[in-house]
Structures are given as structure tokens and as C-alpha cells.
mmCIF entry with sequence, helices, sheets and N, C-alpha, C, O atoms, coordinates in Angstrom:
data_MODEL
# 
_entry.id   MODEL 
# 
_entity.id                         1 
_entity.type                       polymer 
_entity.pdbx_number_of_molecules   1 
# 
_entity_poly.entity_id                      1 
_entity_poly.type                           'polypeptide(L)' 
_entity_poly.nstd_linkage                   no 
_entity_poly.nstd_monomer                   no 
_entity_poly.pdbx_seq_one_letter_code       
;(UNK)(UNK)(UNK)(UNK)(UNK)(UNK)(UNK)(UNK)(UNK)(UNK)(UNK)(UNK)(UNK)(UNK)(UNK)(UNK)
(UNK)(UNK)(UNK)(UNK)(UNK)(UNK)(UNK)(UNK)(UNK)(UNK)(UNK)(UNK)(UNK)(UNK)(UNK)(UNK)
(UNK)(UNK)(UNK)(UNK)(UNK)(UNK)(UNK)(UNK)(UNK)(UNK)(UNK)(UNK)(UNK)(UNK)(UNK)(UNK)
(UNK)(UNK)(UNK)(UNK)
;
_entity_poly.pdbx_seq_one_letter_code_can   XXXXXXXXXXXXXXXXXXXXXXXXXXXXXXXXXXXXXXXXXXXXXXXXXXXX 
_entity_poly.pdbx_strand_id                 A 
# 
loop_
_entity_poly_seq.entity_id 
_entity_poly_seq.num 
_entity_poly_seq.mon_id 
_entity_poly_seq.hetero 
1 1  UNK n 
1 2  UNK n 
1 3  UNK n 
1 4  UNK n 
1 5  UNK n 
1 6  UNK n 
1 7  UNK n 
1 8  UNK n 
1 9  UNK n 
1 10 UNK n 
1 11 UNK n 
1 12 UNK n 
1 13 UNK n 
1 14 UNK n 
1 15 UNK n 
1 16 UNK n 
1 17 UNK n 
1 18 UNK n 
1 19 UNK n 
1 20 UNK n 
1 21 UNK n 
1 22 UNK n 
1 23 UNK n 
1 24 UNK n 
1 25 UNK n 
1 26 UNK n 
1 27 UNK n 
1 28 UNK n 
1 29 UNK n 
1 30 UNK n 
1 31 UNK n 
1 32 UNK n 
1 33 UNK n 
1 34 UNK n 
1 35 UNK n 
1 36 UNK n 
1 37 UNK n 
1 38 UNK n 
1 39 UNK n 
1 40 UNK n 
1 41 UNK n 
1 42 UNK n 
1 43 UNK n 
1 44 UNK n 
1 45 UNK n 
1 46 UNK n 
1 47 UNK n 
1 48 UNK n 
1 49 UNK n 
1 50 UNK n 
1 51 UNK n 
1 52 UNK n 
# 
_struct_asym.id          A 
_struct_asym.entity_id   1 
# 
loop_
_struct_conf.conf_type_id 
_struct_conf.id 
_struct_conf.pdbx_PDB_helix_id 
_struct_conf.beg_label_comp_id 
_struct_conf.beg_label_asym_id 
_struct_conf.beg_label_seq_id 
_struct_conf.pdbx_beg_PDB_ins_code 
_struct_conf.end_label_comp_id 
_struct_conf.end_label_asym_id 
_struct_conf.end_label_seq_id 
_struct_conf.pdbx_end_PDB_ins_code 
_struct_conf.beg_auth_comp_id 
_struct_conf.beg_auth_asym_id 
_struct_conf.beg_auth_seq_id 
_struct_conf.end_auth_comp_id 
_struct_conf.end_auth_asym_id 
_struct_conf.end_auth_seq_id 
_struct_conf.pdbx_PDB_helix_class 
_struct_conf.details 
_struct_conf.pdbx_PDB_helix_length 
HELX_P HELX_P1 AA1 UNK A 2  ? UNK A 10 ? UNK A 2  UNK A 10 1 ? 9  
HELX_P HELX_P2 AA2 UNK A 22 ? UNK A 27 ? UNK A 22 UNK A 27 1 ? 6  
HELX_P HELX_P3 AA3 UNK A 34 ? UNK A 43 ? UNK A 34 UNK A 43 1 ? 10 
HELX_P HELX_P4 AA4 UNK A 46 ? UNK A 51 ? UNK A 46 UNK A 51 1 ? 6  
# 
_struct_conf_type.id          HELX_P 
_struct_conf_type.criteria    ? 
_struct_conf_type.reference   ? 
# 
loop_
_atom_site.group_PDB 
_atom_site.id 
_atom_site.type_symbol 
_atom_site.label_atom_id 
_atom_site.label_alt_id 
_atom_site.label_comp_id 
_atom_site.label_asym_id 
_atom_site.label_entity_id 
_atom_site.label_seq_id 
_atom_site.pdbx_PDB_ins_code 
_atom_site.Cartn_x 
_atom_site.Cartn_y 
_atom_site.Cartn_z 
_atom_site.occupancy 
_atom_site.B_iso_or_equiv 
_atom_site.pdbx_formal_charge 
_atom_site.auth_seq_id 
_atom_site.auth_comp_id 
_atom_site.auth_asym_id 
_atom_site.auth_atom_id 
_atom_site.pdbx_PDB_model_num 
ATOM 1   N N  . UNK A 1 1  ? 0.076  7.176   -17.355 1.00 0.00 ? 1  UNK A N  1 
ATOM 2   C CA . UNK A 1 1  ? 1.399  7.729   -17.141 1.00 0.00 ? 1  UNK A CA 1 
ATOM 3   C C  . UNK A 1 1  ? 1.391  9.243   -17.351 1.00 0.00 ? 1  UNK A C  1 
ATOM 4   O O  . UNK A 1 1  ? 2.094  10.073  -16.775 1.00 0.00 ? 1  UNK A O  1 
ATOM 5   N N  . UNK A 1 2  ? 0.442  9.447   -18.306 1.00 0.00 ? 2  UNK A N  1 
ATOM 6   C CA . UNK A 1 2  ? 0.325  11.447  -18.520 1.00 0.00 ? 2  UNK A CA 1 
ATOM 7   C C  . UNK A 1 2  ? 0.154  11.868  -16.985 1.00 0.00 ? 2  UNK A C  1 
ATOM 8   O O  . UNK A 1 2  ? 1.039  12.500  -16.408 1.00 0.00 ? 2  UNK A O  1 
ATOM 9   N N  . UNK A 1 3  ? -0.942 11.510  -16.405 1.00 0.00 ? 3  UNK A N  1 
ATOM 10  C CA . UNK A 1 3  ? -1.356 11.797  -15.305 1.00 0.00 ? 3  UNK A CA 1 
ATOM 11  C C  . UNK A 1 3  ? -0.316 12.398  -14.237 1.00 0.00 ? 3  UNK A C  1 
ATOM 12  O O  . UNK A 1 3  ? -0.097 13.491  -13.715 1.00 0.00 ? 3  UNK A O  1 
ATOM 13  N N  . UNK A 1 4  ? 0.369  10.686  -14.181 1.00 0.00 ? 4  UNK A N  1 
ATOM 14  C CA . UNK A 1 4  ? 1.352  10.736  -13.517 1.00 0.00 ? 4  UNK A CA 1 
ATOM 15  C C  . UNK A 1 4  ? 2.598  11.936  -13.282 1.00 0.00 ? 4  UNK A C  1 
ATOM 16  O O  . UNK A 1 4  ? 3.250  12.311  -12.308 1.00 0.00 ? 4  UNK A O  1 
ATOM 17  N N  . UNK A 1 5  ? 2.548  12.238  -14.470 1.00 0.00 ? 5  UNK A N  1 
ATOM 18  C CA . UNK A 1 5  ? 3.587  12.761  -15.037 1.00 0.00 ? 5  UNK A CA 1 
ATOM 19  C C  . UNK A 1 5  ? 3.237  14.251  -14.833 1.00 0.00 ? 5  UNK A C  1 
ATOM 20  O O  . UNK A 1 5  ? 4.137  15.005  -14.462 1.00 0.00 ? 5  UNK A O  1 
ATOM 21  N N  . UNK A 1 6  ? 1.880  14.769  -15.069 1.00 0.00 ? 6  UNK A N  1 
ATOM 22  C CA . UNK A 1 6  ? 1.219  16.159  -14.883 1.00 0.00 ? 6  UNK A CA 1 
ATOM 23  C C  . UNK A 1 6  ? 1.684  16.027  -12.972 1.00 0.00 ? 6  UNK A C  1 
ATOM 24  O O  . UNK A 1 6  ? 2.540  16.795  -12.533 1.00 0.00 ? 6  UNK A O  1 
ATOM 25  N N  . UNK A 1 7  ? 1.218  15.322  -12.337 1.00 0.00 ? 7  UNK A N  1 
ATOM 26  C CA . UNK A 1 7  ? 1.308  15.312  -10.637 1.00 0.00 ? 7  UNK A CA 1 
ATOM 27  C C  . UNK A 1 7  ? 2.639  15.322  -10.424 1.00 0.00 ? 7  UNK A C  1 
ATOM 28  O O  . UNK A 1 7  ? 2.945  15.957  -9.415  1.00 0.00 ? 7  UNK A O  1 
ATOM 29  N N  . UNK A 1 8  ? 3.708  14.755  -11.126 1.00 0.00 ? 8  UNK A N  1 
ATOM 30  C CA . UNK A 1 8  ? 5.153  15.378  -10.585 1.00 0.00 ? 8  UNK A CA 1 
ATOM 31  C C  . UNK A 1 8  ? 5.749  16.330  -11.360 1.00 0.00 ? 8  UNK A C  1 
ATOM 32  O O  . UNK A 1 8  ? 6.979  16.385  -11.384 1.00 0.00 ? 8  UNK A O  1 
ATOM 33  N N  . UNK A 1 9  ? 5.058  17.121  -12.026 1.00 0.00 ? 9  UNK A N  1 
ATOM 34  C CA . UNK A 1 9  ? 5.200  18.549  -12.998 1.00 0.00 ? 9  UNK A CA 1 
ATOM 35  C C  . UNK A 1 9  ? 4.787  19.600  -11.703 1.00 0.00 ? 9  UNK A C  1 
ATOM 36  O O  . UNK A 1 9  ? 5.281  20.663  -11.329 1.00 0.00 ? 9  UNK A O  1 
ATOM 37  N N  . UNK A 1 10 ? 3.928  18.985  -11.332 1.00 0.00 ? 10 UNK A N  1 
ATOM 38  C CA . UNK A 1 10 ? 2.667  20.045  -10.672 1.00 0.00 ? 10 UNK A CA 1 
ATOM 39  C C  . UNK A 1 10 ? 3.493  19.987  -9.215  1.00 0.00 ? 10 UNK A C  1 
ATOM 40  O O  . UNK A 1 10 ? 4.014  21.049  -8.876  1.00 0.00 ? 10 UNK A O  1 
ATOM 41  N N  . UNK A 1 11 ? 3.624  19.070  -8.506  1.00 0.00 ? 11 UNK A N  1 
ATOM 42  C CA . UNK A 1 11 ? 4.321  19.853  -7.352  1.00 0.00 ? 11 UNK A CA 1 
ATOM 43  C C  . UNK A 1 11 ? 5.910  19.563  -7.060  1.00 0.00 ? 11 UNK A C  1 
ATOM 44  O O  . UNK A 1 11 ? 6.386  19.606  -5.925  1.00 0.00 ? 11 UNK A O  1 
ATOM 45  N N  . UNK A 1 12 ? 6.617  19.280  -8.170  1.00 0.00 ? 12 UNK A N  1 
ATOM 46  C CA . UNK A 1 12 ? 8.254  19.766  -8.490  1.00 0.00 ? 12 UNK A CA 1 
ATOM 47  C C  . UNK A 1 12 ? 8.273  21.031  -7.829  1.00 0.00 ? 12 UNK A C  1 
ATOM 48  O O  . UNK A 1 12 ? 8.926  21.357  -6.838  1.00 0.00 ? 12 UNK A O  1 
ATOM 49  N N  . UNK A 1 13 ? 7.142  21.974  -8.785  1.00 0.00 ? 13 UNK A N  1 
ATOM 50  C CA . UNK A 1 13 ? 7.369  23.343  -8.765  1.00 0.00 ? 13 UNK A CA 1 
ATOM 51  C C  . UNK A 1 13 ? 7.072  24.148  -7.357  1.00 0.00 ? 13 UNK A C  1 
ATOM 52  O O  . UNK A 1 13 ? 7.167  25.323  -7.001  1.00 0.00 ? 13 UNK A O  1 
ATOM 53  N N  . UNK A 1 14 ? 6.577  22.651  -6.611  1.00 0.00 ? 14 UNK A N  1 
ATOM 54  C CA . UNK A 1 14 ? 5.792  24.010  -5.262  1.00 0.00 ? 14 UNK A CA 1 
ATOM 55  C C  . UNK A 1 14 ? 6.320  22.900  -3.878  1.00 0.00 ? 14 UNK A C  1 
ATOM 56  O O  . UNK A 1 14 ? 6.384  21.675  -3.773  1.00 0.00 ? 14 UNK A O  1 
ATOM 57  N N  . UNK A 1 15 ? 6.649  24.102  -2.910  1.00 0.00 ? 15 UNK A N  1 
ATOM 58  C CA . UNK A 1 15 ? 7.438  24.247  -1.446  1.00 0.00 ? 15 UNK A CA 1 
ATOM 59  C C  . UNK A 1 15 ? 6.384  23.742  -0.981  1.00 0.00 ? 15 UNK A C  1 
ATOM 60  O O  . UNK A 1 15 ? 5.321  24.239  -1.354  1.00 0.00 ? 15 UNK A O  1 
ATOM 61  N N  . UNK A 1 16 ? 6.360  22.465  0.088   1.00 0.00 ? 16 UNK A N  1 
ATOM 62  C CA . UNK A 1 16 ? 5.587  22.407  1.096   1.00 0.00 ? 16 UNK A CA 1 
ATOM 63  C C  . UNK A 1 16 ? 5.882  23.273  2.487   1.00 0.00 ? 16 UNK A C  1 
ATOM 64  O O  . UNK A 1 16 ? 7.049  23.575  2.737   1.00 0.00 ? 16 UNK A O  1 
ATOM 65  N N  . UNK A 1 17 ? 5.064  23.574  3.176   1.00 0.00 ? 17 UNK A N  1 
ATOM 66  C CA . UNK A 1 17 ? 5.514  24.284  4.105   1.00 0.00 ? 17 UNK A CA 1 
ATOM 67  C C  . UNK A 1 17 ? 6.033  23.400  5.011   1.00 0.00 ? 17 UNK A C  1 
ATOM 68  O O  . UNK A 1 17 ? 5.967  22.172  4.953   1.00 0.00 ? 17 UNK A O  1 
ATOM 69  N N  . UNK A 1 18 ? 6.769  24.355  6.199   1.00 0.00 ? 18 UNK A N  1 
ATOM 70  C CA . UNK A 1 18 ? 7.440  23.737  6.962   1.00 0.00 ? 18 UNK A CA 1 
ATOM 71  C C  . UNK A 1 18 ? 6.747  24.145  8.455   1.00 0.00 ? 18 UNK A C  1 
ATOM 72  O O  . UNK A 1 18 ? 6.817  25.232  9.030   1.00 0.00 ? 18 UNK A O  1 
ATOM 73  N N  . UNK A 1 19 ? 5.887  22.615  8.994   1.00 0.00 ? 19 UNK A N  1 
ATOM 74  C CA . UNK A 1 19 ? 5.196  23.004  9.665   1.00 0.00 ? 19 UNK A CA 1 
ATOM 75  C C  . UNK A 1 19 ? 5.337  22.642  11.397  1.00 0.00 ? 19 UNK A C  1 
ATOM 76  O O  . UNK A 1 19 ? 4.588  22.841  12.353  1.00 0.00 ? 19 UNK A O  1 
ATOM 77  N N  . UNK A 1 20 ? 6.673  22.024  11.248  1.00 0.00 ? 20 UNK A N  1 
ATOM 78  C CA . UNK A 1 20 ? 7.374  21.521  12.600  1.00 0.00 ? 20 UNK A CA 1 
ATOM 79  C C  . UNK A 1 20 ? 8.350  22.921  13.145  1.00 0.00 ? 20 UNK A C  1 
ATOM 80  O O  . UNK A 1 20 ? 9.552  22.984  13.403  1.00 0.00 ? 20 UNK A O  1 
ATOM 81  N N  . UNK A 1 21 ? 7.536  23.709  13.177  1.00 0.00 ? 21 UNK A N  1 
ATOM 82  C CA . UNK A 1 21 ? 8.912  24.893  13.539  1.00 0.00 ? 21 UNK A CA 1 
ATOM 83  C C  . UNK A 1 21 ? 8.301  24.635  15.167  1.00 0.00 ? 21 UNK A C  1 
ATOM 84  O O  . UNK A 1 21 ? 9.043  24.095  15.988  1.00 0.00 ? 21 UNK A O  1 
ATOM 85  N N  . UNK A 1 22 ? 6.812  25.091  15.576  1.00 0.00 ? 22 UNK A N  1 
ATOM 86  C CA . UNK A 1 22 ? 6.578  25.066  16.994  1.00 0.00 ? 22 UNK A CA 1 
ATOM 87  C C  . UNK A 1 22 ? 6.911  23.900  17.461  1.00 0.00 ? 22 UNK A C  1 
ATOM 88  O O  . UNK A 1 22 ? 7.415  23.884  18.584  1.00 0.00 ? 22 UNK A O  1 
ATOM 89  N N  . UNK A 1 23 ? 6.766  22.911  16.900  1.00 0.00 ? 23 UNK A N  1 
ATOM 90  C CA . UNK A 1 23 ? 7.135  21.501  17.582  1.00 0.00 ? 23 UNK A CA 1 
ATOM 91  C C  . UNK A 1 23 ? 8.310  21.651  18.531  1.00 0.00 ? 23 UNK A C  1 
ATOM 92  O O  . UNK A 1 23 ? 8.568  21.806  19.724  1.00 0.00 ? 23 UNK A O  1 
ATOM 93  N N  . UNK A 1 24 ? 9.088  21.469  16.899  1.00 0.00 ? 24 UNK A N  1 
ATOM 94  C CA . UNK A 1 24 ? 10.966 21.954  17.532  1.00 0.00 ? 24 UNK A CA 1 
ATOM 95  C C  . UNK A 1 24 ? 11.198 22.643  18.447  1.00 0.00 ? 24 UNK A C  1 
ATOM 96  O O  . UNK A 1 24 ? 11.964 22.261  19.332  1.00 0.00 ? 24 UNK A O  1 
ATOM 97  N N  . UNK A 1 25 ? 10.550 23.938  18.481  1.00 0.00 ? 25 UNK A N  1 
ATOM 98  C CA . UNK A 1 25 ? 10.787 24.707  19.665  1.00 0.00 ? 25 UNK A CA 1 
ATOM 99  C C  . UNK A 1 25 ? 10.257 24.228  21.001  1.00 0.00 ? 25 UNK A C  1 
ATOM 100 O O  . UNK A 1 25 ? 10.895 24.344  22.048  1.00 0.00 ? 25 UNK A O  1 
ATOM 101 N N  . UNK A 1 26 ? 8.971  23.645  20.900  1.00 0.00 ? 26 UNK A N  1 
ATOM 102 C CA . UNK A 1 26 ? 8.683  23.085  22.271  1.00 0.00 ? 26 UNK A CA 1 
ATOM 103 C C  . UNK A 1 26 ? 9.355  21.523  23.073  1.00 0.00 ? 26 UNK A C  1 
ATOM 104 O O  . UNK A 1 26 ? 9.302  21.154  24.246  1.00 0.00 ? 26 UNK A O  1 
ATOM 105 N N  . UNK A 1 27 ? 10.027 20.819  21.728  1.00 0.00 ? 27 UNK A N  1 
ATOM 106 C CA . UNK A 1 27 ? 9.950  19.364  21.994  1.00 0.00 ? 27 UNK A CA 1 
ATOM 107 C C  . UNK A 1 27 ? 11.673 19.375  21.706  1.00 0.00 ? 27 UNK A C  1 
ATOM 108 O O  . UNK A 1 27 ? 12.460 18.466  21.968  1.00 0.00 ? 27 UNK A O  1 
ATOM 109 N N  . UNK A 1 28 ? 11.925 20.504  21.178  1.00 0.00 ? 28 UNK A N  1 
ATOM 110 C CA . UNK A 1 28 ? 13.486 20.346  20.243  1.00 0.00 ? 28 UNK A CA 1 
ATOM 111 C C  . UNK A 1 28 ? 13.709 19.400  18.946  1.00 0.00 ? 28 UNK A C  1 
ATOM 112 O O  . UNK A 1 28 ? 12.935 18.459  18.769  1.00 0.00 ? 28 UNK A O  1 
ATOM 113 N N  . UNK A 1 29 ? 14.562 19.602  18.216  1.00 0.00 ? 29 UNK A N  1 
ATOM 114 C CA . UNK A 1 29 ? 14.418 19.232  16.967  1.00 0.00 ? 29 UNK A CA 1 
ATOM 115 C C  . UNK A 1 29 ? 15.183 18.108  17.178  1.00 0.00 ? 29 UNK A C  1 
ATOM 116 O O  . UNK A 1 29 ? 16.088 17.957  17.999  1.00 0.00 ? 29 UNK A O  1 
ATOM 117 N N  . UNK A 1 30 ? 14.660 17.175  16.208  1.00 0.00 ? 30 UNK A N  1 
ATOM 118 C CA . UNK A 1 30 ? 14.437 15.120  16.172  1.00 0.00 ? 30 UNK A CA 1 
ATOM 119 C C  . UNK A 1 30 ? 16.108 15.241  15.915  1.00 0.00 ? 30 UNK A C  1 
ATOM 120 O O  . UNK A 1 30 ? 16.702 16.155  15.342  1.00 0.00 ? 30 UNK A O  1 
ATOM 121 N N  . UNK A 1 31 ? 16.544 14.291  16.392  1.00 0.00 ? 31 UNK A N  1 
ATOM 122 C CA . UNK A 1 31 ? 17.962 13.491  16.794  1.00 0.00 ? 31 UNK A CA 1 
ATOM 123 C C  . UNK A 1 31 ? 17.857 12.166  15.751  1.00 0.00 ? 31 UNK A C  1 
ATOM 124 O O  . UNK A 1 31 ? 18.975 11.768  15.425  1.00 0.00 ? 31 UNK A O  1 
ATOM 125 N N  . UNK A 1 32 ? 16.772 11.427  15.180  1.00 0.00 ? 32 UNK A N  1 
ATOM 126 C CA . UNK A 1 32 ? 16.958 10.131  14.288  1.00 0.00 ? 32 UNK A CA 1 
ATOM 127 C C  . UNK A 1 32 ? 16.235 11.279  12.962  1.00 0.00 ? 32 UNK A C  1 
ATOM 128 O O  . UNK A 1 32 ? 15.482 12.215  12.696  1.00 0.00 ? 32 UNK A O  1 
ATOM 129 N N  . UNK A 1 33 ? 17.218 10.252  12.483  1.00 0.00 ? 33 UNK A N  1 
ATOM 130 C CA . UNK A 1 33 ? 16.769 10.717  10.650  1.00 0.00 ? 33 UNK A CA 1 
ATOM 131 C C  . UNK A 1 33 ? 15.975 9.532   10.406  1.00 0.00 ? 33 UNK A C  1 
ATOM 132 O O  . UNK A 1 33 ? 16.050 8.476   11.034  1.00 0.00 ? 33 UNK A O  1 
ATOM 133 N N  . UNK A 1 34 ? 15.198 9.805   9.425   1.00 0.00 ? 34 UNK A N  1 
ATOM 134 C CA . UNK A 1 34 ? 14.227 8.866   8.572   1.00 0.00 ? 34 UNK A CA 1 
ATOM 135 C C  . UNK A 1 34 ? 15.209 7.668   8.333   1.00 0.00 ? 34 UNK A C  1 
ATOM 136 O O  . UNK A 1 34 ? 14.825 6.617   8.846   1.00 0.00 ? 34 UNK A O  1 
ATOM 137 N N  . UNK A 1 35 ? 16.285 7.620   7.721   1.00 0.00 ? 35 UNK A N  1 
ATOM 138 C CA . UNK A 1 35 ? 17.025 6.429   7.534   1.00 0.00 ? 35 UNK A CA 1 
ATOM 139 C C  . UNK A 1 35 ? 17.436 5.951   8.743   1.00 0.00 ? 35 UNK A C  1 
ATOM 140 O O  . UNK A 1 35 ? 17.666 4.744   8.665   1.00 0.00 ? 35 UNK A O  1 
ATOM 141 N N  . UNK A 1 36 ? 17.595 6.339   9.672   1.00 0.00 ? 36 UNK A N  1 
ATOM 142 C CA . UNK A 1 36 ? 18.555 5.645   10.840  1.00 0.00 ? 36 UNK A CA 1 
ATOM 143 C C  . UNK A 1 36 ? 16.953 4.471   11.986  1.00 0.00 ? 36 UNK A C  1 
ATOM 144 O O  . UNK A 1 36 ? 16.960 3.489   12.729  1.00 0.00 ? 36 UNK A O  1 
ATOM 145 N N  . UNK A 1 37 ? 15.782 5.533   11.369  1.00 0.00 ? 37 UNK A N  1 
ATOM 146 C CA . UNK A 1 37 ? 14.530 5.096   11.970  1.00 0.00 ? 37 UNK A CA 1 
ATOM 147 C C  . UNK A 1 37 ? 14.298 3.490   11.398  1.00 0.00 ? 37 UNK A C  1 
ATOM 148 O O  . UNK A 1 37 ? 14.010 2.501   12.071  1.00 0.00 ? 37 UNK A O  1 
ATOM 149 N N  . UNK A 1 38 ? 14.528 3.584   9.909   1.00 0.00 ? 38 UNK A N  1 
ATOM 150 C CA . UNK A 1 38 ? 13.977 2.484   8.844   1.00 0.00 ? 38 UNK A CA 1 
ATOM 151 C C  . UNK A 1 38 ? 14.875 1.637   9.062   1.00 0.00 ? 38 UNK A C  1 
ATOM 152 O O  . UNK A 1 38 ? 14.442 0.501   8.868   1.00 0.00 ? 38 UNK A O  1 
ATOM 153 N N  . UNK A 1 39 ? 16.442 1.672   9.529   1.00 0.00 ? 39 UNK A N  1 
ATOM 154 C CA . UNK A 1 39 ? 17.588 0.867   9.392   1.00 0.00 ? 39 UNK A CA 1 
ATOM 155 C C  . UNK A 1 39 ? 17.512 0.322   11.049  1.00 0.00 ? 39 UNK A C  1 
ATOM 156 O O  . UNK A 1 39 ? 18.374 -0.470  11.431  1.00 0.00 ? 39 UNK A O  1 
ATOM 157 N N  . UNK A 1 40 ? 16.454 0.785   11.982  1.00 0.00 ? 40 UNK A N  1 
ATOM 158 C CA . UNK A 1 40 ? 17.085 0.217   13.427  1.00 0.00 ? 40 UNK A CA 1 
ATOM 159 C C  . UNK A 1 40 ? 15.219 -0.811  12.975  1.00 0.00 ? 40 UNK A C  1 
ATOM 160 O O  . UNK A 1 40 ? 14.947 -1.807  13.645  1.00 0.00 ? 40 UNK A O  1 
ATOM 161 N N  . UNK A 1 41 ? 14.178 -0.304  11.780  1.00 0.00 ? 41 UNK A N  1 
ATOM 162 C CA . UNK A 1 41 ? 13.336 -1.439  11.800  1.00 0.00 ? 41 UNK A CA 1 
ATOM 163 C C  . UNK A 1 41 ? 13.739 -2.388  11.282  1.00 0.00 ? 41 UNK A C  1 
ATOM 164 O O  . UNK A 1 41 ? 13.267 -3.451  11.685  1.00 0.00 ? 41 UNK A O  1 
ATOM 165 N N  . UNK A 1 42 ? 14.558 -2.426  10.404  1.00 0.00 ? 42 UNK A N  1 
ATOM 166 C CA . UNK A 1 42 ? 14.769 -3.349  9.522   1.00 0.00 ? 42 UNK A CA 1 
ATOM 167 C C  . UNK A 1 42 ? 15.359 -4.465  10.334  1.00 0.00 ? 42 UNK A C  1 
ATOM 168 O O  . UNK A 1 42 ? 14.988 -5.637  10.279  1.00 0.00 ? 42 UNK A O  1 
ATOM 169 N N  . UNK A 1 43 ? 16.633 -3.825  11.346  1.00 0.00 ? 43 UNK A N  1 
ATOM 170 C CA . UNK A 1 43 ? 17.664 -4.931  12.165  1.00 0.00 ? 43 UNK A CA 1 
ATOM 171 C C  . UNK A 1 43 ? 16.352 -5.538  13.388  1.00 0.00 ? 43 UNK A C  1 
ATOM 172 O O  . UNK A 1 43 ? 16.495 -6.747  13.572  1.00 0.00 ? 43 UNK A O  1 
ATOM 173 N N  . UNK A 1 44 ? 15.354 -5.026  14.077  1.00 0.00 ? 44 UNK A N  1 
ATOM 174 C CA . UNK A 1 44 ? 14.464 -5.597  14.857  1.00 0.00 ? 44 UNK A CA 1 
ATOM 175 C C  . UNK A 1 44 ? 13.506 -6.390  14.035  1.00 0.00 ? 44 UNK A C  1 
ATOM 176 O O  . UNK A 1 44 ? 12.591 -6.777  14.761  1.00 0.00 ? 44 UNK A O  1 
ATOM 177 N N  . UNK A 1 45 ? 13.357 -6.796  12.757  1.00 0.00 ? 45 UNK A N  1 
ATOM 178 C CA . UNK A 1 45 ? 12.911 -7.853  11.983  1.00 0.00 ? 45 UNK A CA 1 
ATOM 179 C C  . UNK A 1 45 ? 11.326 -7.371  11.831  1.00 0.00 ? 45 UNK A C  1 
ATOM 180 O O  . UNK A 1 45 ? 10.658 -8.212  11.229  1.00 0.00 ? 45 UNK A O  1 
ATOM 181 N N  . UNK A 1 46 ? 10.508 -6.070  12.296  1.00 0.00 ? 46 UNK A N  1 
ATOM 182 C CA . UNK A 1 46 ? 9.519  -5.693  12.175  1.00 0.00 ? 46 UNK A CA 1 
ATOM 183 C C  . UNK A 1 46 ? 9.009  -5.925  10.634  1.00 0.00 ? 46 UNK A C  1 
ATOM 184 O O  . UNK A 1 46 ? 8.092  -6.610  10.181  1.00 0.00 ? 46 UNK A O  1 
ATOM 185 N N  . UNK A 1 47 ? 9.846  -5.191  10.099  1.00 0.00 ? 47 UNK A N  1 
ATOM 186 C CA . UNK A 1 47 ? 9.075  -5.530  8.582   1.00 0.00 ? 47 UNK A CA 1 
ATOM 187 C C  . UNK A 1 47 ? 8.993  -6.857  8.153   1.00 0.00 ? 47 UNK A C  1 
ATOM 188 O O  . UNK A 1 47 ? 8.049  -7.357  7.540   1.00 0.00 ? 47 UNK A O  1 
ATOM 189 N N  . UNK A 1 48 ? 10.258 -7.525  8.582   1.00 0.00 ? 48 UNK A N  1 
ATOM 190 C CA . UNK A 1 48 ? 9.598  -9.033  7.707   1.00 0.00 ? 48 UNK A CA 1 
ATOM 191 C C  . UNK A 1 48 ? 8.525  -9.434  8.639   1.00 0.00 ? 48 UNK A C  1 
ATOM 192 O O  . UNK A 1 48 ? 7.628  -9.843  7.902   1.00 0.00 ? 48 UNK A O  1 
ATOM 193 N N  . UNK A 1 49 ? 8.033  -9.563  10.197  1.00 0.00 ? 49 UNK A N  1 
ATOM 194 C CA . UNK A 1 49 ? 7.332  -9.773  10.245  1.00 0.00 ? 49 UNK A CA 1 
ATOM 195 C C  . UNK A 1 49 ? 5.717  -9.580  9.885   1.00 0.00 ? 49 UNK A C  1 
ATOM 196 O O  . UNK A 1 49 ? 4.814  -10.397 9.704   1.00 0.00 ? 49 UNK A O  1 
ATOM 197 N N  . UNK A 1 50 ? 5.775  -7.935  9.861   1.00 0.00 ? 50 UNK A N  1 
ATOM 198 C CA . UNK A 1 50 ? 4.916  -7.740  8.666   1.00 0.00 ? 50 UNK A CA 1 
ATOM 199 C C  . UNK A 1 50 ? 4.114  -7.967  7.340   1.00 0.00 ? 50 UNK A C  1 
ATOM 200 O O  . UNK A 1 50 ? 2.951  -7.731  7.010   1.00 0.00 ? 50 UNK A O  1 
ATOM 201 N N  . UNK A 1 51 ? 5.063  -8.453  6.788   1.00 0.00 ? 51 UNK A N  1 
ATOM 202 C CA . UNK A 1 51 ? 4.988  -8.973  5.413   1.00 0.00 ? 51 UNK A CA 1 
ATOM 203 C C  . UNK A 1 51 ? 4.271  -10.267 5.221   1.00 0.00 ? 51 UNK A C  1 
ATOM 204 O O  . UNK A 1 51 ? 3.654  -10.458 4.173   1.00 0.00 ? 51 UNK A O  1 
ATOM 205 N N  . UNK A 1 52 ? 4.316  -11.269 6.268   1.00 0.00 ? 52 UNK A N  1 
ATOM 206 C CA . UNK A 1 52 ? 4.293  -12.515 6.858   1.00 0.00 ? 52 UNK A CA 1 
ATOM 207 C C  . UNK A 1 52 ? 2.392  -12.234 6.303   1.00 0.00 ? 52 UNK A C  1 
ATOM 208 O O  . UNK A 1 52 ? 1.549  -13.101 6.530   1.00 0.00 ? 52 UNK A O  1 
# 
């Protein structure tokens, strides 16, 4: 748990970069959020089949 605990000490403190800027500009910036992605798998039954 120290460990643990040093690894969310250690990058609390630090910015990942933000590395979708050219994307966006070439592709335009994403229309689904992470939740709306996980909530249209959940209703197509992917994960439970998964789990299986």
C-alpha cells in the first residue's frame, strides 16, 4: 500500500500532456464522451457477454 500510495503522490502532482490537439484539428474533436461510449456498451450487452 506505501507503494501505492508513493505512485498516486507522484503523479497527482504532474500534467499529462495533451496530445490529441493535431488529431482534433484534422479529424475534429470527439462528439461521445467516455461515459456515453461505456453506457451505449453496456445497453448492447457486450460486456456481459464478455465476462461469460
Amino acid at each position: 500500500m506505501k507503494f501505492v500510495a508513493h505512485l498516486f503522490a507522484y503523479f497527482g502532482d504532474h500534467e499529462d500532456p495533451f496530445y490529441a490537439e493535431k488529431t482534433w484539428q484534422e479529424l475534429g474533436k470527439p462528439t461521445t464522451t467516455l461515459e456515453m461510449f461505456a453506457q451505449k456498451l453496456r445497453q448492447s450487452g457486450h460486456l456481459q457477454q464478455g465476462a461469460k
